[in-house]
N, C-alpha and C positions, 0 to 999 in steps of 0.2 A: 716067534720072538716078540717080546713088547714093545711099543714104537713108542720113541725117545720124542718128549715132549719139552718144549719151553715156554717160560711165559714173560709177556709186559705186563707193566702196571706202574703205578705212580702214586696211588690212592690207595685209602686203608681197605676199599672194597676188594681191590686185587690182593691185596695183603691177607684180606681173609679167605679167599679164596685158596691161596697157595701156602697156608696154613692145615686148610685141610685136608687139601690133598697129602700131607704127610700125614695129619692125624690119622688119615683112613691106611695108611702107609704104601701111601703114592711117590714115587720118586718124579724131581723136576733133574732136565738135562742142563737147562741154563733158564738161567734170571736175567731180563733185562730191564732197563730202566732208565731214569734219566740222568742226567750228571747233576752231582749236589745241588752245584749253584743255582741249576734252574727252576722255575715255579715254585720256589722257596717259601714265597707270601701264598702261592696258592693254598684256598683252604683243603683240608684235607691231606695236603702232603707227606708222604710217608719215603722208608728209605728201607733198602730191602738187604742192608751189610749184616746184620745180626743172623738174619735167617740161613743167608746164604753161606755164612761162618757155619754157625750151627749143623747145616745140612752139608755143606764139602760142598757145595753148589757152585760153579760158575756165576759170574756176577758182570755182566756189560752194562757199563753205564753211555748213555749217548746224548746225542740233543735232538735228533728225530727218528723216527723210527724206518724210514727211507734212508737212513744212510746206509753207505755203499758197508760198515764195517759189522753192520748189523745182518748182511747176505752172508760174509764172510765168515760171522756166526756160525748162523745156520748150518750153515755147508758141513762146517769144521765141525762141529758136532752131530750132524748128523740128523738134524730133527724132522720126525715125520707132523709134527701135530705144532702150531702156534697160536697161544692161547692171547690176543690181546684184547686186557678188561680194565677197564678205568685208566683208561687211556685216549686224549684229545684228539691227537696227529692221525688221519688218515691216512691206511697205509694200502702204498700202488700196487700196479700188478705183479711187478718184481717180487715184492713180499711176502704180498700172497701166495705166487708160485714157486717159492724157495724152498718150503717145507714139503715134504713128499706127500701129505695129504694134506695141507693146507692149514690155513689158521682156523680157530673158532674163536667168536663174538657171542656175546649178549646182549639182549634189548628192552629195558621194562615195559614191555605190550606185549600182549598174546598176537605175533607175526600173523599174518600179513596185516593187521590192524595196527596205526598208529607209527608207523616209520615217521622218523624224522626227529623231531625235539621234544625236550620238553614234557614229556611222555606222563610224568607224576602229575604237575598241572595240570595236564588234557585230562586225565582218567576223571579228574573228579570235577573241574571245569563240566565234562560232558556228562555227569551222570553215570558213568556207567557201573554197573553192581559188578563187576569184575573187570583184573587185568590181570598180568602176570610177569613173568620174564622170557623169554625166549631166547634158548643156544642153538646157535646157526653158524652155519659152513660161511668165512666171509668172502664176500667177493666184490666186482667195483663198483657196484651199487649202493644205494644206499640202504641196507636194513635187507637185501633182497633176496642173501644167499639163502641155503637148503635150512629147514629145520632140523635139529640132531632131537631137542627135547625140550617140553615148554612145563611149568609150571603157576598153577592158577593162583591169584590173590581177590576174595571177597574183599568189596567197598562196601560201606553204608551211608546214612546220611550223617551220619557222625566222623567220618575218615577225615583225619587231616594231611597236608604235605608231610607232615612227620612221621604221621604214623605210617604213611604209605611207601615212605624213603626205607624205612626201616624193614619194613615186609620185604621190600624189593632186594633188598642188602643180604637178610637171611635167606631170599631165594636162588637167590646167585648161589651160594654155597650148598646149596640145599642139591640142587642143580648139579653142581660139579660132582657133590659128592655120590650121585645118583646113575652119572654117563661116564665115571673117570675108567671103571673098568671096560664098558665097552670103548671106548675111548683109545686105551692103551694096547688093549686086545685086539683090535681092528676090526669090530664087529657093530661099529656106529651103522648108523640108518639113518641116510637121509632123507629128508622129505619134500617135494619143492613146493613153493606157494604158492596158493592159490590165487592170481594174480585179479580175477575177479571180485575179491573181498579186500581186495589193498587199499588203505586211505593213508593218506601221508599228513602228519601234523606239522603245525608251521613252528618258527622258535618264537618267545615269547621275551619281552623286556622287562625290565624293570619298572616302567611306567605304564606298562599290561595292569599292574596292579590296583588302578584307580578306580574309588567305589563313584560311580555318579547316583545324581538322586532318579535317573529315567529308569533305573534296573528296577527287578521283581525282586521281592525277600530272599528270593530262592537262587538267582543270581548272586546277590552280591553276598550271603551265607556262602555258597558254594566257589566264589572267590577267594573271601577270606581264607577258607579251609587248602585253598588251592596253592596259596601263593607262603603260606604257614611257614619256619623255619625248618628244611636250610636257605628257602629262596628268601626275595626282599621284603617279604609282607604288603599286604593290603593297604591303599592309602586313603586317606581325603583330606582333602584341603580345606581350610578353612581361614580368609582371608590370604597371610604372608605365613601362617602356622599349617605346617604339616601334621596330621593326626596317622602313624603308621601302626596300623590294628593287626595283633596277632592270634586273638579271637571275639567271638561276638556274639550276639544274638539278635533272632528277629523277632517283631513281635506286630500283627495289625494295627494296635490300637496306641500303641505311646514306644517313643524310645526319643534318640537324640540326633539320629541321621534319617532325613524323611526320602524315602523311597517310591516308585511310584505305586507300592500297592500296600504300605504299611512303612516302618522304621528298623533301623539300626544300633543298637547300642553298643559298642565297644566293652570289651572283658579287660582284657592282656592287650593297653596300646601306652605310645611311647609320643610325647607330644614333642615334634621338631619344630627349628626357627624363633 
């Protein structure tokens, strides 16, 4: 028999997510989500009544995902499989354990690398010529449950936050679309990780984003690139004026922000103050 899945979400990422699991013609047992009113102004916010019309879907709206009426859910339906993806609220061990095989998570890092925040700025912050997404069995850790299945994403020195939001976005789905039959078939694999190659990233502010003049070309490019829209963009100050850069270039021998091994010139910036 195929085990009755449901899913959170709140975000258009979840939204595409459980878009395709019908395109592939995956059935959801229940939608959950939030109650209209809340995170209204957050960006991104999406609302999941059309789908759920569309599909004859159950539809719980709540205000946390630990509430006691969200167990009640579960139960009542029956769900062996809880998918929560673009979704804030940590959810406890209650939760966790209410689904008969438990929830699955995703993370833009190829696990056990990069637990924790912020994960698109790190990648390219750190240089690295690849990251990915990873779908994992959740559990009360952070980032730390089993791997179901990971997919790669190439960086270059050209990657920006945008471009990499975007990667990351299609790989989610890419993903789903990829494990939903093992998934529903009950023939997932899991994998646990290798707790030796774990490094956990910190979260990052808004004021992360500051170009100083003690950086390398190579720093404060690969800031820029890091901090790109949807985050707050790259800054410098200049006197009581803000200069917020959303791209740039560097160059040895002339530009207009002096660096300590060369300049900065601003592309795409927005002068505040």
């Amino acid at each position: 028999m195929k085990k009755k899945s449901a899913f959170t979400t709140c975000v258009q990422l979840g939204l595409s997510c459980i878009e395709e699991i019908y395109r592939i013609g995956g059935k959801l047992d229940l939608l959950i989500t939030l109650k209209d009113e809340k995170a209204k102004n957050k960006s991104g916010r999406i609302y999941l009544d059309e789908i759920a019309e569309r599909e004859s879907t159950p539809l719980l709206k709540i205000n946390n995902i630990n509430d006691p009426e969200v167990i009640e859910a579960l139960k009542k339906h029956e769900i062996d499989w809880l998918f929560i993806i673009g979704w804030s609220q940590i959810a406890k061990k209650e939760v966790l354990e209410t689904p008969t095989n438990g929830c699955i998570g995703m993370h833009p890092t190829l696990l056990p690398v990069g637990r924790g925040r912020a994960a698109i700025p790190w990648a390219i912050i750190k240089g690295l010529d690849k990251t990915g997404v990873t779908m994992f069995k959740l559990d009360e850790g952070v980032d730390t449950g089993d791997i179901i299945g990971q997919g790669v994403i190439e960086i270059n020195e050209n990657t920006t936050a945008t471009d990499l939001y975007k990667k990351v976005d299609e790989m989610h789905v890419e993903l789903i679309s990829k494990y939903w039959d093992a998934i529903v078939n009950d023939r997932v694999v899991l994998t646990k990780q290798d707790e030796s190659k774990a490094t956990e990233w910190p979260g990052r502010k808004p004021e992360d984003g500051e170009l100083l003049s003690s950086m390398t070309m190579d720093e404060a490019d690969k800031l820029v690139r890091a901090v790109a829209h949807p985050y707050p963009g790259a800054f410098y100050k200049v006197g009581d004026k803000i200069i917020r850069i959303w791209s740039a270039k560097v160059d040895p021998n002339e530009g207009e922000i002096k660096l300590s091994n060369g300049y900065l010139t601003p592309i795409d910036y927005e002068i505040e103050g």
